[in-house]
PDBQT receptor file of N, H, CA, C and O in Angstrom, charges set to zero:
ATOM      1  N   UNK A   1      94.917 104.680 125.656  1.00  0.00    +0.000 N 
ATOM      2  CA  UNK A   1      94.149 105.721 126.301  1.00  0.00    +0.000 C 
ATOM      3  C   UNK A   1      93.533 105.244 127.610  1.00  0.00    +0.000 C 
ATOM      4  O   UNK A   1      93.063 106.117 128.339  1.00  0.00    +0.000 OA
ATOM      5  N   UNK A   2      93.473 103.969 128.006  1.00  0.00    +0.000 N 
ATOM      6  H   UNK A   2      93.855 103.260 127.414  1.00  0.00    +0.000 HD
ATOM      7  CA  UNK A   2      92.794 103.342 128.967  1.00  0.00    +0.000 C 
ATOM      8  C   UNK A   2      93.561 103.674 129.860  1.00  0.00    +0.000 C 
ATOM      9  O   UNK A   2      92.869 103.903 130.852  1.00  0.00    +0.000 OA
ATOM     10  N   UNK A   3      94.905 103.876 130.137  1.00  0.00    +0.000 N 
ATOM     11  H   UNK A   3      95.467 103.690 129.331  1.00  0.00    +0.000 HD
ATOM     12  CA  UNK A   3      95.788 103.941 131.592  1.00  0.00    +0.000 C 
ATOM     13  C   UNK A   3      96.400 105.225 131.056  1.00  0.00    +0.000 C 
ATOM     14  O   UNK A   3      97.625 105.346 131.063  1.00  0.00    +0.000 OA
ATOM     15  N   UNK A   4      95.533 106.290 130.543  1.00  0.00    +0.000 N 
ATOM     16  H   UNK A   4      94.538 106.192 130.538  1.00  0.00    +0.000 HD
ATOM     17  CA  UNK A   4      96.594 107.563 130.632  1.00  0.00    +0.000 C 
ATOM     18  C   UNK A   4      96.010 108.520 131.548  1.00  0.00    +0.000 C 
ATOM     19  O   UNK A   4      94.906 109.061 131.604  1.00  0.00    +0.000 OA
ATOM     20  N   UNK A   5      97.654 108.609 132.646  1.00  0.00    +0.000 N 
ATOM     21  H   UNK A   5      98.551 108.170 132.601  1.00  0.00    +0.000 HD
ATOM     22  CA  UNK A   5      97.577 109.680 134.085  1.00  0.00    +0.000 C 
ATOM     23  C   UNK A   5      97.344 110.596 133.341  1.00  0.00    +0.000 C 
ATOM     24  O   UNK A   5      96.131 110.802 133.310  1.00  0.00    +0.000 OA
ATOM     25  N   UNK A   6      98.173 111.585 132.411  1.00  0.00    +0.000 N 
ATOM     26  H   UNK A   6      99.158 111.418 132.436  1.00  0.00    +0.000 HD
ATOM     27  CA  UNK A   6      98.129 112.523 132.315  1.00  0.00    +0.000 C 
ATOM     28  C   UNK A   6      97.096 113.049 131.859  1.00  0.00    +0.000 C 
ATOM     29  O   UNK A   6      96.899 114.198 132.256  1.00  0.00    +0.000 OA
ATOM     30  N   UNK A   7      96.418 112.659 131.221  1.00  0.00    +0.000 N 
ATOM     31  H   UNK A   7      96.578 111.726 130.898  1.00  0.00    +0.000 HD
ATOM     32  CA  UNK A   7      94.556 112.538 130.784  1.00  0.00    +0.000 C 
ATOM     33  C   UNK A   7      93.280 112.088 131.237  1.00  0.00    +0.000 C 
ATOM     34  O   UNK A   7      92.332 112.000 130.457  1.00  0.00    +0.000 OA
ATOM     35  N   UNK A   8      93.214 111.864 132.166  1.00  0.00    +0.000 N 
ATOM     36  H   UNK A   8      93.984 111.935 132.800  1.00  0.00    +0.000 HD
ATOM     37  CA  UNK A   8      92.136 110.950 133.344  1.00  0.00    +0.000 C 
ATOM     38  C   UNK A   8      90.747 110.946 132.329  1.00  0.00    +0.000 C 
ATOM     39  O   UNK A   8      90.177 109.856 132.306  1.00  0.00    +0.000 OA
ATOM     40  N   UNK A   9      90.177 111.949 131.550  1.00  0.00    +0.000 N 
ATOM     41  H   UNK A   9      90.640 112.835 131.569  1.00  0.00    +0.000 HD
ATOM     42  CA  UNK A   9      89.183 112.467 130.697  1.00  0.00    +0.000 C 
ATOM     43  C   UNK A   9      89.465 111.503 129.789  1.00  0.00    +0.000 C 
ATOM     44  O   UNK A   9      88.827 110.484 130.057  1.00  0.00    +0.000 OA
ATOM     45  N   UNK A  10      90.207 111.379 128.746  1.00  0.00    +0.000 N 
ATOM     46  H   UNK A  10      90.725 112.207 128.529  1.00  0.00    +0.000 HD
ATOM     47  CA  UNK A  10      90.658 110.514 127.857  1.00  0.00    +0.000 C 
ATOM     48  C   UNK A  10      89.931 109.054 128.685  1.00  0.00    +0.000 C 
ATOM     49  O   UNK A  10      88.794 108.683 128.394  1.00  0.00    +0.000 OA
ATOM     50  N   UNK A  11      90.830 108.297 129.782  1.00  0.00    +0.000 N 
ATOM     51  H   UNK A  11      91.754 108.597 130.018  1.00  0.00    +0.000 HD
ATOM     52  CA  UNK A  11      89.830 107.213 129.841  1.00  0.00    +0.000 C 
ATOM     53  C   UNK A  11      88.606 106.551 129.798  1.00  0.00    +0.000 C 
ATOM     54  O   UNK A  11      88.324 105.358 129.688  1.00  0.00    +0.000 OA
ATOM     55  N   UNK A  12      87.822 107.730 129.924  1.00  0.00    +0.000 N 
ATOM     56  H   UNK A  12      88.052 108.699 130.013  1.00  0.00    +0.000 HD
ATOM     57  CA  UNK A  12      86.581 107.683 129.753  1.00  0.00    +0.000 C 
ATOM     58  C   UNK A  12      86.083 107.342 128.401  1.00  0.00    +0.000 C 
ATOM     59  O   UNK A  12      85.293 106.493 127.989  1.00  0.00    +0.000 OA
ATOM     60  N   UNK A  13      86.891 108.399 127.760  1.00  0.00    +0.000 N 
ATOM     61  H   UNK A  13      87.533 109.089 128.094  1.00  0.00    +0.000 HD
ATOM     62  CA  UNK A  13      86.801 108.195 125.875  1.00  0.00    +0.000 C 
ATOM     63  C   UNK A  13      87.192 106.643 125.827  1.00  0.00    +0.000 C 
ATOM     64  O   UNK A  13      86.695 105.823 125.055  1.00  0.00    +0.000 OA
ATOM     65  N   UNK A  14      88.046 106.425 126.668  1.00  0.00    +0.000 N 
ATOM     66  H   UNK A  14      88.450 107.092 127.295  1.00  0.00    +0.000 HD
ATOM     67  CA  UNK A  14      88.096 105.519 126.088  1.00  0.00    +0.000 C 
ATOM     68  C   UNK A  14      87.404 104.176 125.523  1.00  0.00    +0.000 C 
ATOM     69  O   UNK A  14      87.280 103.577 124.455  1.00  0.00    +0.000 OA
ATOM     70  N   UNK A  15      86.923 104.029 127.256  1.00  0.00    +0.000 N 
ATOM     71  H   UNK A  15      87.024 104.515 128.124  1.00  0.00    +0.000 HD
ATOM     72  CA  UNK A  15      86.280 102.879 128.088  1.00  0.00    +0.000 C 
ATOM     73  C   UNK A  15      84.622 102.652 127.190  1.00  0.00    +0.000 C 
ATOM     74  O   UNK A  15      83.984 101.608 127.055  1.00  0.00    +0.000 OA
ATOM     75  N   UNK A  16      84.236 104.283 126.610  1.00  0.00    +0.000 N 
ATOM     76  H   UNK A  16      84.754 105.131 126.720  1.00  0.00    +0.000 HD
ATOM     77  CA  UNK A  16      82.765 104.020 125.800  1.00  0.00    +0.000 C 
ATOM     78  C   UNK A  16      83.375 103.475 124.495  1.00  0.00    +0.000 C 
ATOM     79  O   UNK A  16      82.665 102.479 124.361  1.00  0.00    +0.000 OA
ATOM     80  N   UNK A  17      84.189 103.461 123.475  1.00  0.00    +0.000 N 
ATOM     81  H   UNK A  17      84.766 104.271 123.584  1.00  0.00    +0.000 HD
ATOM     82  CA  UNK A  17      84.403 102.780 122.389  1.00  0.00    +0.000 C 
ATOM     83  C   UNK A  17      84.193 101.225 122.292  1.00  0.00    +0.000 C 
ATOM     84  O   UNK A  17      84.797 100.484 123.068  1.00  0.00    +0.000 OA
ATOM     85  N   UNK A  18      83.395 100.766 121.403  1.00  0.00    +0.000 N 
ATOM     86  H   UNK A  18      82.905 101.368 120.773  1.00  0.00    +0.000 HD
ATOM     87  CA  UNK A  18      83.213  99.552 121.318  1.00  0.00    +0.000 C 
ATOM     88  C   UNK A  18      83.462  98.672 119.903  1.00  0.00    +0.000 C 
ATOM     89  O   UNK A  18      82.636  98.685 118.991  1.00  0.00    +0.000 OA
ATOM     90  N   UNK A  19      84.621  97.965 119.854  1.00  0.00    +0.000 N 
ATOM     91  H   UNK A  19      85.292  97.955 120.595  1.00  0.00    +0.000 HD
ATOM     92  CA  UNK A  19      84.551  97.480 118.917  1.00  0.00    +0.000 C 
ATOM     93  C   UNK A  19      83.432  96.204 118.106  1.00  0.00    +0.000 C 
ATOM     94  O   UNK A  19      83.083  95.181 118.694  1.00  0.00    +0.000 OA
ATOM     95  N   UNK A  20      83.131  96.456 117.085  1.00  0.00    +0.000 N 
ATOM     96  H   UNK A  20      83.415  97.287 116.606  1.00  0.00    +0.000 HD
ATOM     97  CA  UNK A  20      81.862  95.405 116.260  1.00  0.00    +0.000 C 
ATOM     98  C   UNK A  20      82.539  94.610 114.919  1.00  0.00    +0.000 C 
ATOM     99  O   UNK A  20      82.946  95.157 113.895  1.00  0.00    +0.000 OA
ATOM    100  N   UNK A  21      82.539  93.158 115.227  1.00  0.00    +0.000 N 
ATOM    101  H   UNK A  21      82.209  92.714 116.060  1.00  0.00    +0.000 HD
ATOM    102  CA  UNK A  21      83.058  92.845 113.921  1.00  0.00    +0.000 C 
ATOM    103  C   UNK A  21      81.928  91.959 113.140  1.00  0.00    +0.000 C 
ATOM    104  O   UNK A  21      81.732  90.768 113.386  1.00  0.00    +0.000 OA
ATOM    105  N   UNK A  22      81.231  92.701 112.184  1.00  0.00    +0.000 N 
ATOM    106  H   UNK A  22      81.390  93.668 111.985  1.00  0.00    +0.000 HD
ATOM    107  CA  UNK A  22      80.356  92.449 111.506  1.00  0.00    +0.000 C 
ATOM    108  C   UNK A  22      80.874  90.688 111.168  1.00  0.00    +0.000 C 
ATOM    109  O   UNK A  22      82.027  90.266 111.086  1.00  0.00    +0.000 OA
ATOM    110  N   UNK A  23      79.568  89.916 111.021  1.00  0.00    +0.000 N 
ATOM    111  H   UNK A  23      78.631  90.260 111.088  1.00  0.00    +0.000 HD
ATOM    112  CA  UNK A  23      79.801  88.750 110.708  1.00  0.00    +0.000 C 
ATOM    113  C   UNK A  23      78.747  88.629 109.029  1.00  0.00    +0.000 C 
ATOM    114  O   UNK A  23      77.680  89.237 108.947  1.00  0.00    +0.000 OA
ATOM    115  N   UNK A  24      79.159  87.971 108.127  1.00  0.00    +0.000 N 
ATOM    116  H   UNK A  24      80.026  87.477 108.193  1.00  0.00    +0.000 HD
ATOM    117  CA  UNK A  24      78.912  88.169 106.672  1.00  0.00    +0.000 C 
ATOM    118  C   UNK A  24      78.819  86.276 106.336  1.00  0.00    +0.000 C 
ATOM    119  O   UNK A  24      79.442  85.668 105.466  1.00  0.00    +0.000 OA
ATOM    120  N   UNK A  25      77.745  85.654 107.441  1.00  0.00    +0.000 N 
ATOM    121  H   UNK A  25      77.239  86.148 108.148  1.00  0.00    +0.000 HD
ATOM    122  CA  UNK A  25      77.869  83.988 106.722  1.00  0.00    +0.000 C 
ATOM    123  C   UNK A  25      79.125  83.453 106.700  1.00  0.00    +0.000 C 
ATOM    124  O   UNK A  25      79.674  82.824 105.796  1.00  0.00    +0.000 OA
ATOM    125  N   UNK A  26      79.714  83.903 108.274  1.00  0.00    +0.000 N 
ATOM    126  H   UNK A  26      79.268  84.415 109.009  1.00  0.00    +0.000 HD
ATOM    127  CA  UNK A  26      81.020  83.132 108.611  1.00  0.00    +0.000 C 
ATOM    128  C   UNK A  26      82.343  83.750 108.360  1.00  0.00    +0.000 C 
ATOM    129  O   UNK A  26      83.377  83.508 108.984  1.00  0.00    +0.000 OA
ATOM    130  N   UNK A  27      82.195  84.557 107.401  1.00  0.00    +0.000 N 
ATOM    131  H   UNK A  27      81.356  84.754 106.895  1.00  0.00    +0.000 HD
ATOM    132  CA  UNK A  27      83.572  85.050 106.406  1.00  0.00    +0.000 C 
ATOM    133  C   UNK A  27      84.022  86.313 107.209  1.00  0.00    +0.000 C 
ATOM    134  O   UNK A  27      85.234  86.529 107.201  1.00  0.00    +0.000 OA
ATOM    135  N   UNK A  28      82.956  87.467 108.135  1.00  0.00    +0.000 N 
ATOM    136  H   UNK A  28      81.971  87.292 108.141  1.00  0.00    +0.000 HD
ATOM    137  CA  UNK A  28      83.681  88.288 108.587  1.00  0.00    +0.000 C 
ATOM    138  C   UNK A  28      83.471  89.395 107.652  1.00  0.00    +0.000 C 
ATOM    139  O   UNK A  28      82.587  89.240 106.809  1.00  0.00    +0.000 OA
ATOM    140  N   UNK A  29      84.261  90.684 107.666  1.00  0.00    +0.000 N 
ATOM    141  H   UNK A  29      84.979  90.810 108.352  1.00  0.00    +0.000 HD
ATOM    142  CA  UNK A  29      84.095  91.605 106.673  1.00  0.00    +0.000 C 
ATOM    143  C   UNK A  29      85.731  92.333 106.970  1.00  0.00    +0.000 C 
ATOM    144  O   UNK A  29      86.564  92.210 107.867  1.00  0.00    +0.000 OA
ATOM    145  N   UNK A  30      85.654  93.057 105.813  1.00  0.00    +0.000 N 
ATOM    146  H   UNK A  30      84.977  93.157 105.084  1.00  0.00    +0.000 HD
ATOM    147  CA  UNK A  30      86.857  93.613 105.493  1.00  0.00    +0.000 C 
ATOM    148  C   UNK A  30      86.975  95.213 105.431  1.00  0.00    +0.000 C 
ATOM    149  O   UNK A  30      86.449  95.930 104.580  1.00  0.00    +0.000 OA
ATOM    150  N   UNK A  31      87.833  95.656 106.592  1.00  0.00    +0.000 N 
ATOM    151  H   UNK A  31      88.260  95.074 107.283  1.00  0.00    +0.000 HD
ATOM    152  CA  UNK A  31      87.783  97.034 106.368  1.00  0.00    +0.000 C 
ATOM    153  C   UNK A  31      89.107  97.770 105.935  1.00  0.00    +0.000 C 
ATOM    154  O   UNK A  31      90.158  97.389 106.451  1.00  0.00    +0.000 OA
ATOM    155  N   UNK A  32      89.125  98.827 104.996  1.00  0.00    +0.000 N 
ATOM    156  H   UNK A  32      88.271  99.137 104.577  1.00  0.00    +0.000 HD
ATOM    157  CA  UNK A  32      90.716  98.980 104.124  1.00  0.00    +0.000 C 
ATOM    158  C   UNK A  32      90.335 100.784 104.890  1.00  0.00    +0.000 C 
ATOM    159  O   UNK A  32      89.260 101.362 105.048  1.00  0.00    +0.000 OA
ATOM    160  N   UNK A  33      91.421 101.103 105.132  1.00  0.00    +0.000 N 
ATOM    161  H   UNK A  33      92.294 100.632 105.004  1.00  0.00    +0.000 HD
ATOM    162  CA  UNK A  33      91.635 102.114 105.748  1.00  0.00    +0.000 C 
ATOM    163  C   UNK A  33      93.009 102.806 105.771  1.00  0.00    +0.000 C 
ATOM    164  O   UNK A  33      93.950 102.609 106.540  1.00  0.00    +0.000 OA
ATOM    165  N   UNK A  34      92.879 103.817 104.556  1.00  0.00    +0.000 N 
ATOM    166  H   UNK A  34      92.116 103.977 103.931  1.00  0.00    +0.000 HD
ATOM    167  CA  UNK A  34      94.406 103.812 104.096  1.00  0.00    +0.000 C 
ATOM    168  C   UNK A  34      94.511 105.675 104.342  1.00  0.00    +0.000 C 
ATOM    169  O   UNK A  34      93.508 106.387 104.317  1.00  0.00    +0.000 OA
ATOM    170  N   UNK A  35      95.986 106.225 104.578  1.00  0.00    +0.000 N 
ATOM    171  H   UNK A  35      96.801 105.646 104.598  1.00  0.00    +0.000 HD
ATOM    172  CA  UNK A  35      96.326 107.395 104.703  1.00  0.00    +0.000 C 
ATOM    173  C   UNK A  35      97.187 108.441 103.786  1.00  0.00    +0.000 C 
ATOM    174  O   UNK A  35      98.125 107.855 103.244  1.00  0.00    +0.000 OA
ATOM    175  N   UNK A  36      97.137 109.458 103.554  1.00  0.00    +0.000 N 
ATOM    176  H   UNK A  36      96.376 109.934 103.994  1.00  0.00    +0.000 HD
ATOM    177  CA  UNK A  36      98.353 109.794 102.902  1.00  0.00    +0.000 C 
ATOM    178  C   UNK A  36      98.731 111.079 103.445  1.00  0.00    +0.000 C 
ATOM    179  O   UNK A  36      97.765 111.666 103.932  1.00  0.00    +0.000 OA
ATOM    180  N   UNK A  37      99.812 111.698 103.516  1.00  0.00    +0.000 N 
ATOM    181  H   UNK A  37     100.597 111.221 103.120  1.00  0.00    +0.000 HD
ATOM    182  CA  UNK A  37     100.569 112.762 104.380  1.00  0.00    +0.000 C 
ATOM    183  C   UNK A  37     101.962 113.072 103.589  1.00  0.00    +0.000 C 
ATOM    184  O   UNK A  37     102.855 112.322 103.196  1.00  0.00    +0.000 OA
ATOM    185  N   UNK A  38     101.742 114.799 103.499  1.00  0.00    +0.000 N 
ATOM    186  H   UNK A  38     101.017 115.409 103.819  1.00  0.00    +0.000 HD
ATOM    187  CA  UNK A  38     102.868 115.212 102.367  1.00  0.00    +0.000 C 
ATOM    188  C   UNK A  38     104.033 116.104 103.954  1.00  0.00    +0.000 C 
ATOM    189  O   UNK A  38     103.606 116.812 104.865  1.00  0.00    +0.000 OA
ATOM    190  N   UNK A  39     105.174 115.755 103.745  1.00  0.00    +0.000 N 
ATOM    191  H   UNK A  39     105.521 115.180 103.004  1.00  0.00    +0.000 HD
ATOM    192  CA  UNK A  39     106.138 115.826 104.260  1.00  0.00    +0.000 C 
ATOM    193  C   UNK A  39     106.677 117.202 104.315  1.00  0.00    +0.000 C 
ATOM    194  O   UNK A  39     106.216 117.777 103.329  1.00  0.00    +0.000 OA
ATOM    195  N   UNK A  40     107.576 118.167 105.119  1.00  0.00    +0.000 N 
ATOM    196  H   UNK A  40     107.951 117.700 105.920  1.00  0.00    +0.000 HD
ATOM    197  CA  UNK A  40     107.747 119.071 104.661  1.00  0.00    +0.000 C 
ATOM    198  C   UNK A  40     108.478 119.599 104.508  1.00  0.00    +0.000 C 
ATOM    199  O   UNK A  40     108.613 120.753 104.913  1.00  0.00    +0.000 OA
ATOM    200  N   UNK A  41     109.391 118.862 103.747  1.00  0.00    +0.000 N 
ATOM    201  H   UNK A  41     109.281 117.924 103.418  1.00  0.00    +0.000 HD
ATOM    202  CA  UNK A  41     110.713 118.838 102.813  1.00  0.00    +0.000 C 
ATOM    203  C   UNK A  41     110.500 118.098 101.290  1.00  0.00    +0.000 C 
ATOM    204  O   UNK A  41     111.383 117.872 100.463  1.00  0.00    +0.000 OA
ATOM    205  N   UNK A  42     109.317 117.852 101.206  1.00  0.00    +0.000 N 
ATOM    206  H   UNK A  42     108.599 118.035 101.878  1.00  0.00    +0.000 HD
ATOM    207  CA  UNK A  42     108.941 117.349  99.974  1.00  0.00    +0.000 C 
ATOM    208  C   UNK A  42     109.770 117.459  98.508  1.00  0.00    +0.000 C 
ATOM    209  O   UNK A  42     109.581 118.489  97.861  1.00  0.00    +0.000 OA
ATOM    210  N   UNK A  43     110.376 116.780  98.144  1.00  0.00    +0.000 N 
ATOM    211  H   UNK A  43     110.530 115.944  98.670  1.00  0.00    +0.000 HD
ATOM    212  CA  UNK A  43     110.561 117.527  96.147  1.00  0.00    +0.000 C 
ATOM    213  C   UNK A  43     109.247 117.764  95.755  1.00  0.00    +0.000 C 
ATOM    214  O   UNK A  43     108.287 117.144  96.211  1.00  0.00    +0.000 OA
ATOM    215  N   UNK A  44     109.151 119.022  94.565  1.00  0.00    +0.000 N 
ATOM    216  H   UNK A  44     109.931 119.526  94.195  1.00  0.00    +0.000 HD
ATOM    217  CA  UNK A  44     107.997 118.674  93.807  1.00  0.00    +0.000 C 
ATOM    218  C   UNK A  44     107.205 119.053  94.815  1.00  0.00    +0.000 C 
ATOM    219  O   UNK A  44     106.539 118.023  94.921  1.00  0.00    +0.000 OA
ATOM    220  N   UNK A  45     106.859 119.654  95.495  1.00  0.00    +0.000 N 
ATOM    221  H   UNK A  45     107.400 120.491  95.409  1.00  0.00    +0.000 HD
ATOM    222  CA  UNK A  45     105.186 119.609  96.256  1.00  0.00    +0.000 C 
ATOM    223  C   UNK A  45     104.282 119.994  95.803  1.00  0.00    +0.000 C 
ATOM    224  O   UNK A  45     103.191 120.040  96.371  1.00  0.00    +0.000 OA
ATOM    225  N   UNK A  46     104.627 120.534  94.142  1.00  0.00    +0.000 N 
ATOM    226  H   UNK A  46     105.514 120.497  93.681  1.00  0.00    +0.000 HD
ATOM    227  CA  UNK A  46     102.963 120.600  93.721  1.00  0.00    +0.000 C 
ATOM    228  C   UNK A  46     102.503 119.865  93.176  1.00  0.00    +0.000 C 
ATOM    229  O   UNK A  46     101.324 119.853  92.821  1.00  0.00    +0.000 OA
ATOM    230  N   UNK A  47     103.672 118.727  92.884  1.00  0.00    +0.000 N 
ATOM    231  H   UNK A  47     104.630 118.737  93.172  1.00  0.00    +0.000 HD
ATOM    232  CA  UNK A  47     103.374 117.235  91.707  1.00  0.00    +0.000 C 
ATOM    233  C   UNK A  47     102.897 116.811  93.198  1.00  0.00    +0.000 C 
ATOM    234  O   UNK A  47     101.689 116.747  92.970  1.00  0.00    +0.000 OA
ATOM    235  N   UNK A  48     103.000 116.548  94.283  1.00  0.00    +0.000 N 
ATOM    236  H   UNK A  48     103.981 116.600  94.468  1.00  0.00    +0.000 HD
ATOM    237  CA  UNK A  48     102.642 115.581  95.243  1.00  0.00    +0.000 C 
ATOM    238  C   UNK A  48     101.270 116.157  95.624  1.00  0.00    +0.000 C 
ATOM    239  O   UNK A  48     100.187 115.575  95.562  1.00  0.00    +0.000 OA
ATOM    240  N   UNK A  49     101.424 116.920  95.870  1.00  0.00    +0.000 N 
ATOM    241  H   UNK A  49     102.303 117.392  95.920  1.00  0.00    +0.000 HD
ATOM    242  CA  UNK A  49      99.765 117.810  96.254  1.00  0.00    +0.000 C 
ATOM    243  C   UNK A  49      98.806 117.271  95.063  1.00  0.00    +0.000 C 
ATOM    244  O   UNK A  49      97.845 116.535  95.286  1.00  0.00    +0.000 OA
ATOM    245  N   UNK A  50      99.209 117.760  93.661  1.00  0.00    +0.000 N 
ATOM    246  H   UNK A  50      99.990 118.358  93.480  1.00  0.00    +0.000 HD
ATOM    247  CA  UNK A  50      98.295 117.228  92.673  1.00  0.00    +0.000 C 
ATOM    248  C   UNK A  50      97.829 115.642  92.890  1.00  0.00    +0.000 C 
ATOM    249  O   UNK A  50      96.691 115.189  92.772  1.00  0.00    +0.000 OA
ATOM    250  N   UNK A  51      99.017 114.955  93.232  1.00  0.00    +0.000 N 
ATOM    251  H   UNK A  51      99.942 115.323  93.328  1.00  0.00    +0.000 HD
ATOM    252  CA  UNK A  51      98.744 113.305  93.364  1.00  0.00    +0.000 C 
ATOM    253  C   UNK A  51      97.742 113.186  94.440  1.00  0.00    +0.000 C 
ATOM    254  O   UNK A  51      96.743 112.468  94.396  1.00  0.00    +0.000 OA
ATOM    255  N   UNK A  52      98.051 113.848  95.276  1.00  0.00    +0.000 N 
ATOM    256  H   UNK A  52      98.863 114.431  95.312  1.00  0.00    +0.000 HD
ATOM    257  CA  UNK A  52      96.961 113.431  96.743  1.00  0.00    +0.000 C 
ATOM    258  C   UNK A  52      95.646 114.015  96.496  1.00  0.00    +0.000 C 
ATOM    259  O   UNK A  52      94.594 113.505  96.879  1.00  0.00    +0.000 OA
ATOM    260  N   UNK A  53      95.744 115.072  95.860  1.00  0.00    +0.000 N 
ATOM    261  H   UNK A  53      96.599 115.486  95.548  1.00  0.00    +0.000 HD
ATOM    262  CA  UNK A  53      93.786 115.495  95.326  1.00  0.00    +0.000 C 
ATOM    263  C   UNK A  53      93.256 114.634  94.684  1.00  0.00    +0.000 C 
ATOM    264  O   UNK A  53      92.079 114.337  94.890  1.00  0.00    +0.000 OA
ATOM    265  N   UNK A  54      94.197 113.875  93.511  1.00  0.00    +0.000 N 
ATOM    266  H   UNK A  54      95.152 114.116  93.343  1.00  0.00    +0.000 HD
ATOM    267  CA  UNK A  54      93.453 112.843  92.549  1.00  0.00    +0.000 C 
ATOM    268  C   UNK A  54      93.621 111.842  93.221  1.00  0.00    +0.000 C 
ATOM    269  O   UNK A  54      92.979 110.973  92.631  1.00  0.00    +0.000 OA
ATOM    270  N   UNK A  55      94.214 111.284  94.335  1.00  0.00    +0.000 N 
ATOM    271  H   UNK A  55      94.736 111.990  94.814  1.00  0.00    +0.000 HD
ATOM    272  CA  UNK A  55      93.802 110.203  95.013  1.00  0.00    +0.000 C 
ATOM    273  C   UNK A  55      92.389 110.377  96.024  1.00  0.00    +0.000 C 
ATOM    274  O   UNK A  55      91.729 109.450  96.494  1.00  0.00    +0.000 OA
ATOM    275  N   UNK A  56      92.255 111.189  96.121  1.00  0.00    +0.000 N 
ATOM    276  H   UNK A  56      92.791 111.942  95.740  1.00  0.00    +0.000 HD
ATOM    277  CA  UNK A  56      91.324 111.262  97.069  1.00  0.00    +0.000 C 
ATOM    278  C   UNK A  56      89.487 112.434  96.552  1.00  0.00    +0.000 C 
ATOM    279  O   UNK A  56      88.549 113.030  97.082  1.00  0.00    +0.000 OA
ATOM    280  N   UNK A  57      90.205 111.980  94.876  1.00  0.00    +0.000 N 
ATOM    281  H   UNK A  57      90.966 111.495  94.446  1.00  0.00    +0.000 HD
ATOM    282  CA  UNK A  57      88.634 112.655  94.203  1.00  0.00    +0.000 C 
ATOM    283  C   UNK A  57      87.649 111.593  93.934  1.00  0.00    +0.000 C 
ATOM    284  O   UNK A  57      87.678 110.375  94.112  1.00  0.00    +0.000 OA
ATOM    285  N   UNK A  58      86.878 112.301  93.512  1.00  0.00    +0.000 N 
ATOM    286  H   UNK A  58      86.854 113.291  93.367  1.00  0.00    +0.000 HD
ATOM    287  CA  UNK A  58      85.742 111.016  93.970  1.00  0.00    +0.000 C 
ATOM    288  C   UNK A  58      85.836 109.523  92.847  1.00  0.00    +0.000 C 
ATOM    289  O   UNK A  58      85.566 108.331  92.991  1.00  0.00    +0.000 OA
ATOM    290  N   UNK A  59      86.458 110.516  91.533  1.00  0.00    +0.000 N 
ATOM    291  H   UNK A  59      86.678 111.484  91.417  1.00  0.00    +0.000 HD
ATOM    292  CA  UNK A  59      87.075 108.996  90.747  1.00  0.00    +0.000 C 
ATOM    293  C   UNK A  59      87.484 108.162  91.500  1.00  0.00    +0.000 C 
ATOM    294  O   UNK A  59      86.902 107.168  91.934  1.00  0.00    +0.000 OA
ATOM    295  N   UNK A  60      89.159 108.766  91.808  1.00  0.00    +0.000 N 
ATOM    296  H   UNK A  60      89.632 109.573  91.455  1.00  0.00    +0.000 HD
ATOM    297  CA  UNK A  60      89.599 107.649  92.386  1.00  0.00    +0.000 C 
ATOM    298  C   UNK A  60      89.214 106.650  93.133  1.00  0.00    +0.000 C 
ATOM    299  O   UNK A  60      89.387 105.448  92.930  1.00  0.00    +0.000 OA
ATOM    300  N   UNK A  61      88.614 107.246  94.127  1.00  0.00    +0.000 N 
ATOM    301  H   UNK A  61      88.473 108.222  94.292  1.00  0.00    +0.000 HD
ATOM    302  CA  UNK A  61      87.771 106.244  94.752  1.00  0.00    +0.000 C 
ATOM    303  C   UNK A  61      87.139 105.392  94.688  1.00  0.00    +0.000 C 
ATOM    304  O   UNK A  61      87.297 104.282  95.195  1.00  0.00    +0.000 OA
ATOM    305  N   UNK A  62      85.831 106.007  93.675  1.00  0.00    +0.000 N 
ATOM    306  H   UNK A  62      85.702 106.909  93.264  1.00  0.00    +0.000 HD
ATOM    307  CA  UNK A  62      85.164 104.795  92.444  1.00  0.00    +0.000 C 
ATOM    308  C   UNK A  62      86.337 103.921  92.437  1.00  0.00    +0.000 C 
ATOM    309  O   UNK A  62      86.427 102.982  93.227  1.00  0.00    +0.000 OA
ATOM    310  N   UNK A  63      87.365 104.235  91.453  1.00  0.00    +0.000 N 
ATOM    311  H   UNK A  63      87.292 104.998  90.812  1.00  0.00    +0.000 HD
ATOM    312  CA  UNK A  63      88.105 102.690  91.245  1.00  0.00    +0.000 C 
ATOM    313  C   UNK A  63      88.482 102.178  91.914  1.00  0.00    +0.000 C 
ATOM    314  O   UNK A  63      88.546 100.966  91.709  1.00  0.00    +0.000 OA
ATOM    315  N   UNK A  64      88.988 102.711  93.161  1.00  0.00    +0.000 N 
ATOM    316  H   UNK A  64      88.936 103.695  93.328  1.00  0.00    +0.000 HD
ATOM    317  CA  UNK A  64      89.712 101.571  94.324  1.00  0.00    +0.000 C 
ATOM    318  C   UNK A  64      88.668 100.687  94.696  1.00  0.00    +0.000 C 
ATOM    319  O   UNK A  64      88.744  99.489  94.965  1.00  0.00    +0.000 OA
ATOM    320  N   UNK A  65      87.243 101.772  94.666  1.00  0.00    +0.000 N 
ATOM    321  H   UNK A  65      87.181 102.746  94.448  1.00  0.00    +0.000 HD
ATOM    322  CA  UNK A  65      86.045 100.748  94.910  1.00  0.00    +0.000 C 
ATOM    323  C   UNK A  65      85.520  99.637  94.042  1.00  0.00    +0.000 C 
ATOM    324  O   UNK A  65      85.055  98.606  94.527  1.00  0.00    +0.000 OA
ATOM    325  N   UNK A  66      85.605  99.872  92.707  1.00  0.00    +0.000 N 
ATOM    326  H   UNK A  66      85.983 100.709  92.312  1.00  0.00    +0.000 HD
ATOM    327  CA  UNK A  66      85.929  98.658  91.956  1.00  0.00    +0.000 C 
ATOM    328  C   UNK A  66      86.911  97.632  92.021  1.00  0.00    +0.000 C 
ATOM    329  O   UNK A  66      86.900  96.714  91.200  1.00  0.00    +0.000 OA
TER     330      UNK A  66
């Protein structure tokens, strides 16, 4: 985003973002940042739809967070 002509506005966005990497007594910290996206030719898209709600209910989460 830093060298885009076609967006001159965008650089700006850009240029304020600042990255911070927390320091934790040397070790650093760990950030997990995961996605999911249903296709749209899918088999099944209501078995996949069902999967992506229960991945992303608040159980699940709990456990990944465990």
């Amino acid at each position: 985003m830093i060298t885009n002509k076609c967006n001159p506005e965008k650089i700006t966005w850009a240029k304020s973002v600042n990255l911070i990497f927390p320091n934790q007594q040397g070790r650093g910290s760990h950030m997990n940042i995961s996605g999911i996206a249903l296709t749209k030719n899918v088999p099944h898209k209501d078995n996949a739809i069902a999967l992506m709600e229960y991945l992303s209910s608040d159980r699940a989460q709990f456990i990944y967070a465990q």
